[in-house]
N, C-alpha and C positions, 0 to 999 in steps of 0.2 A: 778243336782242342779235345784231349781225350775225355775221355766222361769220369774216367778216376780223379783225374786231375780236377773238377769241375765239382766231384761230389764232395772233394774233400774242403770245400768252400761253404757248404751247405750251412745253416745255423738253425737255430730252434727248435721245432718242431721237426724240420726236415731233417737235419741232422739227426734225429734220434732215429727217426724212420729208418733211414737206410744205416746205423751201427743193429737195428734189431735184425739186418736182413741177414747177418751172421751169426755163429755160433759153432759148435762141435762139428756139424751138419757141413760148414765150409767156411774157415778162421777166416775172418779181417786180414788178416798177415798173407795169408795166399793169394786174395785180394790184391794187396797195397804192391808185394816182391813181383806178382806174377802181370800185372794190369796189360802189359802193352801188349803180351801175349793170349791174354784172356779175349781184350778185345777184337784182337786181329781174326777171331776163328770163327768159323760160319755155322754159329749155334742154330741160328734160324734156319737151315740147309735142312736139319733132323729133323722127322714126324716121329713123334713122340707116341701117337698112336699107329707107328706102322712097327711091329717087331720085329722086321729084317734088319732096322734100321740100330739095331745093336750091335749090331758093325763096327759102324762109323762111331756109334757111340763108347764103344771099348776103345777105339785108335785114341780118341779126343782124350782119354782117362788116361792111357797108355802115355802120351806126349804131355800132357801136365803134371804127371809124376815124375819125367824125366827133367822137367822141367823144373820142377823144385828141387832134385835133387843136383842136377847145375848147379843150381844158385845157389844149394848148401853148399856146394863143393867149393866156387868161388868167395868163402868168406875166409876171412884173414884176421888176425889180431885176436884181442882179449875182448872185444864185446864181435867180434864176428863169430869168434866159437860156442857162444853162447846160442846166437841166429842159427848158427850150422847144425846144431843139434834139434834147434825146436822146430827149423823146414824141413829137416829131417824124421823128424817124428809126426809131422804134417802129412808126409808123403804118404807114410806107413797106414797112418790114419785114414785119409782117402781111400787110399787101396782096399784095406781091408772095409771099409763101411760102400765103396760102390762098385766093388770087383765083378760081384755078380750081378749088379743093376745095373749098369753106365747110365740107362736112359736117364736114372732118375739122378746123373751128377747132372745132364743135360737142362733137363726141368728146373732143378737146382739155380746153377748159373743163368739160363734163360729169366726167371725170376727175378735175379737179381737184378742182373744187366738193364732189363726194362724198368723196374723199380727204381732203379739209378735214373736213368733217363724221361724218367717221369717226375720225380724229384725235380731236377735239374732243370728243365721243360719249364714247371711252376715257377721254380723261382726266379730263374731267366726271362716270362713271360710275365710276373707282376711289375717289375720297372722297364716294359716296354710299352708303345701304342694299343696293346689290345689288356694292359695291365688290370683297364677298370672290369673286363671282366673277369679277370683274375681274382682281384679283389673282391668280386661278388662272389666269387665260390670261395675263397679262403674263409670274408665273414660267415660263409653256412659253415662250411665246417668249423670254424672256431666255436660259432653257436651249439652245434653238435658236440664237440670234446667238452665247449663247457655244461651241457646238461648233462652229458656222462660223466663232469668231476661233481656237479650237484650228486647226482645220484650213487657215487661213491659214498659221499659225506654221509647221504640220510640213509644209505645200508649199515654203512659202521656207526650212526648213533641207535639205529635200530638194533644191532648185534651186541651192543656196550649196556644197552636199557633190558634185553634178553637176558644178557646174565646177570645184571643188577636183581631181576624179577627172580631169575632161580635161586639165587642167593637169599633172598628173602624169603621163598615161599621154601625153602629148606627148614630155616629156623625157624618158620611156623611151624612148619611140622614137629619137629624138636618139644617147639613148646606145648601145641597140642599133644603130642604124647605124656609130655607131664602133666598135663591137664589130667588125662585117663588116670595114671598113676595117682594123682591126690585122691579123685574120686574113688575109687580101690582104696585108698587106705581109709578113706572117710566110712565106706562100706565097710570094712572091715571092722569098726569101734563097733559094731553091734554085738560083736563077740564076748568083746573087755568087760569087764565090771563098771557100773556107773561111772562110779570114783575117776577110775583111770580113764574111762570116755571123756568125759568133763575136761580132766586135764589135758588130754590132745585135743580134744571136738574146733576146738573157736583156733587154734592156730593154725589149723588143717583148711578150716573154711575159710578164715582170712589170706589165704595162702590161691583157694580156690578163685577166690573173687578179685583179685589181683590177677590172674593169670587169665581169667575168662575177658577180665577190662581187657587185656593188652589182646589178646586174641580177637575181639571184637572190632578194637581200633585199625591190628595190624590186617584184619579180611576186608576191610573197606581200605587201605593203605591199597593190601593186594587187589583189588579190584581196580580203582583207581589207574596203578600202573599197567594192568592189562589190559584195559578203555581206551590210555594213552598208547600202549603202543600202539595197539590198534589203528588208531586215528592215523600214528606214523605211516604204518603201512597202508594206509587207505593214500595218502600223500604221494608216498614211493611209488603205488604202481598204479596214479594216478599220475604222474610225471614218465614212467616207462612206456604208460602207455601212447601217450603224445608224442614221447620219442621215438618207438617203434613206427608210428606213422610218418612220423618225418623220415625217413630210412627208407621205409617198406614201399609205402604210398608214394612218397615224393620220388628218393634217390634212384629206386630199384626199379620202381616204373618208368623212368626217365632213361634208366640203360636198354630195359626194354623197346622201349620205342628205337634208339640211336639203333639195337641190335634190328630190328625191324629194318628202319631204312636202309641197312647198309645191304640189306640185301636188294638194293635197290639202287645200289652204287656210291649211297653215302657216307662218310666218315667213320672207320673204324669205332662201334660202338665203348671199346676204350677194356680195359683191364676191370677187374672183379676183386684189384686187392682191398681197397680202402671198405668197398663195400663189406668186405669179409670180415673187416677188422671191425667194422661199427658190427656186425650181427652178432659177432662173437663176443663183444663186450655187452651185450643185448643179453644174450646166454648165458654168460658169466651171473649179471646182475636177478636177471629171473630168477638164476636157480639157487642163487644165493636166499635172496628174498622169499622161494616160496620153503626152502629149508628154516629157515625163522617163523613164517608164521605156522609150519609142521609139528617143531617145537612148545612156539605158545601155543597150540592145540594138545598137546601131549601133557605141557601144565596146566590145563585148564582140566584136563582128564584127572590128571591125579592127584586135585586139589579142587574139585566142584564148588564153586561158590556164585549161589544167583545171580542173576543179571542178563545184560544184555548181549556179554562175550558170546556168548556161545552163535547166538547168530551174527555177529559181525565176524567169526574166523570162519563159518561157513559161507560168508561172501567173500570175504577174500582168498578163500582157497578155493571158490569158484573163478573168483578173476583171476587169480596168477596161473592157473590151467588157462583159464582161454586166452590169456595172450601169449602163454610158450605156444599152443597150439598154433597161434595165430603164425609166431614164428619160424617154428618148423616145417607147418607146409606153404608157406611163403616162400623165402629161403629155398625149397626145391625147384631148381630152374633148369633150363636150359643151356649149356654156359658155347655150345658148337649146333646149331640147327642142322638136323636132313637139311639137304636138297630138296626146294621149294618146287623143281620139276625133276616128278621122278619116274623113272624106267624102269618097268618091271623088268627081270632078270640080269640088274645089276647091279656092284654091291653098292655100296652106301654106308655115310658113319653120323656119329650124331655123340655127344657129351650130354651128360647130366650131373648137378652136380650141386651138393646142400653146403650152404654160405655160412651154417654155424661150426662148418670145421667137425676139429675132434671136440668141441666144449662141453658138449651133452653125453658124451662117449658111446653116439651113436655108431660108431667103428668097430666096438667090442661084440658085438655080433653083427656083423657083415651084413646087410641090405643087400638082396637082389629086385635088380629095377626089371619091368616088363616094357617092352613095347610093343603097342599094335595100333593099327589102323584103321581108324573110325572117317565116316563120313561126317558132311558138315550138318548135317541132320540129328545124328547121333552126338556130336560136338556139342550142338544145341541143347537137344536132351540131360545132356550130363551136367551142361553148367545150370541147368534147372534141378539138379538133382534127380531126374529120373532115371531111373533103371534101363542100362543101355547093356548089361554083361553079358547078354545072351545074341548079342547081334553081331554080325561080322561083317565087317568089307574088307576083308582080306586076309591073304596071311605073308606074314613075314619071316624069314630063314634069319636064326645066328641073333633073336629077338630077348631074351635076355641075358643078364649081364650084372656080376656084382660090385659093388662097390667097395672104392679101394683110397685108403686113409695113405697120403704121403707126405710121411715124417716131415721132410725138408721146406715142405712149403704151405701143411698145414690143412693143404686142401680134401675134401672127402667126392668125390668123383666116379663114373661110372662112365666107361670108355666103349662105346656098339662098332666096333670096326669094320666088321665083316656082316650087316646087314643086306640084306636082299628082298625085293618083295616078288614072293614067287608068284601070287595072282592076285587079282583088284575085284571086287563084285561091285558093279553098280546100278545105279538108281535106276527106276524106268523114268528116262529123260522124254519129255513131250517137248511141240515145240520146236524151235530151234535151236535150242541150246547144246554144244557140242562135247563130245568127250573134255575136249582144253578146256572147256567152261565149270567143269564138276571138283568143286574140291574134296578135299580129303585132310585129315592130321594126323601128324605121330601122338598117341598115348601114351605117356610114360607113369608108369605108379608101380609103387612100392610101399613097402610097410616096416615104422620106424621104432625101433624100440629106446627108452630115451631113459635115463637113472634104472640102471640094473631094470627093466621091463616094468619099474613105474607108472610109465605111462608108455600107452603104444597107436601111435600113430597111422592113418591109411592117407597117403600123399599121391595127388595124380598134377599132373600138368601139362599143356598141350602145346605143339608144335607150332610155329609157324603155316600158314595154311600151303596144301601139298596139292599137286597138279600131276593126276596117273595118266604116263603115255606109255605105248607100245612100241610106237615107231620114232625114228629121229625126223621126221617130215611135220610131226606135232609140236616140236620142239618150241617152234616163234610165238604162235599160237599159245600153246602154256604160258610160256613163259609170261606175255603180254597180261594176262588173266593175276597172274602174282606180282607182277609190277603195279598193276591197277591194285590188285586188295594190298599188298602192302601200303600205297601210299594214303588210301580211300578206303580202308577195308571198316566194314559194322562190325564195332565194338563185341558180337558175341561170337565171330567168327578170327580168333587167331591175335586178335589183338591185346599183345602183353598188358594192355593199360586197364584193360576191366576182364577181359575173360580169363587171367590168372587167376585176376581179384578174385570170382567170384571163386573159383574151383579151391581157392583158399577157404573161404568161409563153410566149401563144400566138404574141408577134408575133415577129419570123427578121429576120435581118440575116444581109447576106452581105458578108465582106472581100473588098477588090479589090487 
């Protein structure tokens, strides 16, 4: 059955899924009129990081505008002229938005199409035989959307009790200004003549001691509400943060692994959309939250009133930096590994690529990512935090490479096509241990700038563990060595499940 046919069956949650996979970017309507022809074409035929391959991808653009305009052609009657006009204006649309991309209508649809098919997959698969574990991953994500609708809630009563506090601490102000004012005018009676002092003195100071009560009541009022938000926000990214680990730690380690084995022949470690979408909503909610408690720091500035504020928004605006931090160099992955046995003087390609999207508006000045090639020695070294910048085992041609934000699907990406390792330095091996036996990794890092240069991030993260040969007679040999550490490999060598971890906790940010 065709998969349009199949998606438009979908309900609930899936059903929203896949209506959000369109937009201006590629209407619903080109979708539903064009389905049998979208299906029928060999998207997956295109490497999307090969740019010869804009070819093929301008033919595909070329034959689905003629394609809609067909099918404008063929409309008839009083609601078909209607259709005729708006696949018509669809057409024009396309064209002009991926005349000069194709690849990225390519990316686009591919997206889609899998997105469908994964949809469909789920829901197909929770009322069959293997349903219950369906069920088991649907209850986690249900548990996930529903601590991200918690955490909607207690940002918006946080943002709603924010401006209830400036509103007040406004008309304190207001009224402490008339405070000044009476006292100036009470200063002033020493001018007047007795007589006339007397007759203003006691209405001036009754006037004084009435406003000093309500000013006294309303700064412990205002204290008060700024204690409680506090406390809110002590809740909020004491709830983010146990979210972020169920994501980070759980979900994101867990595709790690799957992307691990599969270089070992097993199972397609799976798509990076859902995960993108929980990171991004991650992002959203942080940066919401640390702009609120920015704020109550900003009122507290310009209305100083003792207590114990002042050091609970210097905790909290310690914690909601360290857990963006936490997220942004987490989130920096790997999303396409090098080749795990690699030959010097040939090329090679490798994806990187940060899961918070455009959220952070980390895109507005373009990331370029580095990579080079460290030993497992030096591998060692680095997730200790040691100083490894000065050591080299090798060098790599066509090594970096910037980062490139695409509108259509959201993703923020850095593409190494044309990698080469021109030479390898290695270890003085004792023993018997042979060339295939010595490993090696890709280094990727970069540095992130996050809210207009806010905060600025140093992200590194490492490859899969790599096996340098020179000749193809090495080839079984390697390879054997990376089938052994991927399935058996210690934890500080290569394995997404703690050596990322750690190099997370390793990455610095500095306030500016």
């Amino acid at each position: 059955m065709a998969v349009w046919i199949q998606a438009q069956q979908l309900q609930g949650d899936a059903l929203h899924q896949m209506q959000s996979l369109y937009g201006q970017h590629f209407p619903i309507e080109v979708r539903h009129y064009l389905s049998q022809w979208i299906e029928g074409q060999l998207w997956d035929a295109i490497d999307l990081e090969n740019p010869q391959e804009e070819i093929k991808a301008k033919r595909l653009l070329d034959s689905l505008i003629q394609e809609l305009q067909k099918k404008a052609e063929h409309q008839v009657g009083e609601d078909g002229f209607l259709l005729k006009i708006k696949l018509g204006h669809y057409a024009s649309q396309l064209k002009s938005t991926y005349d000069r991309c194709p690849l990225e209508l390519v990316r686009c649809i591919k997206h889609i199409l899998y997105t469908e098919q994964r949809l469909v997959r789920e829901a197909t698969n929770s009322s069959s035989p293997v349903g219950s574990l369906m069920d088991s991953m649907s209850q986690k994500y249900h548990q996930i959307n529903q601590a991200f609708e918690e955490l909607r809630v207690l940002t918006q009563d946080t943002e709603n009790d924010l401006r209830k506090l400036q509103h007040n601490q406004e008309y304190f102000i207001i009224q402490y200004q008339e405070s000044l004012r009476i006292q100036a005018q009470l200063s002033s009676l020493a001018t007047l003549p007795p007589a006339d002092r007397q007759l203003r003195e006691p209405s001036l100071l009754s006037k004084r001691a009435t406003v000093e009560a309500w000013l006294t009541r309303e700064a412990n009022t205002l204290q008060k509400y700024r204690l409680g938000l506090a406390e809110k926000h002590q809740k909020t990214l004491a709830l983010l943060r146990k979210q972020q680990t169920v994501i980070l730690d759980d979900e994101l380690i867990q595709w790690k692994r799957r992307q691990q084995l599969a270089g070992n022949g097993g199972p397609p470690e799976g798509g990076l959309d859902i995960l993108q979408s929980w990171c991004e909503k991650l992002a959203e909610t942080i940066w919401q939250n640390r702009q609120q408690i920015r704020r109550a720091e900003h009122l507290r500035q310009q209305l100083p009133i003792p207590g114990p504020i002042e050091e609970m928004l210097t905790e909290l605006n310690s914690t909601i930096t360290d857990i963006i931090s936490t997220l942004v160099t987490s989130t920096f992955i790997i999303e396409k590994q090098p080749p795990q046995v690699l030959k010097t003087q040939t090329k090679f390609a490798a994806t990187v690529r940060l899961l918070v999207g455009g959220k952070l508006n980390v895109h507005m000045n373009p990331p370029q990512v580095k990579a080079t090639i460290i030993s497992e020695q030096q591998a060692k070294a680095l997730l200790k935090n040691e100083n490894t910048r000065n050591d080299i085992s090798g060098e790599i041609l066509n090594n970096n490479c910037v980062m490139e934000y695409h509108q259509t699907t959201g993703t923020l990406s850095a593409h190494f096509r044309n990698m080469s390792l021109k030479r390898i330095r290695r270890s003085d091996r004792r023993g018997a241990e042979s060339v295939t036996e010595e490993k090696f990794t890709i280094l990727f890092e970069s540095q992130f700038s996050v809210g207009g240069n806010e905060l600025v991030f140093q992200v590194k993260t490492l490859s899969l563990p790599v096996v340098v040969i020179v000749h193809g007679s090495q080839d079984n040999n390697a390879t054997a060595t990376v089938l052994w550490d991927n399935a058996f490999a210690e934890p500080v060598m290569g394995s997404p499940t703690t050596g990322v971890r750690n190099l997370r906790h390793g990455g610095t940010h500095f306030l500016k």
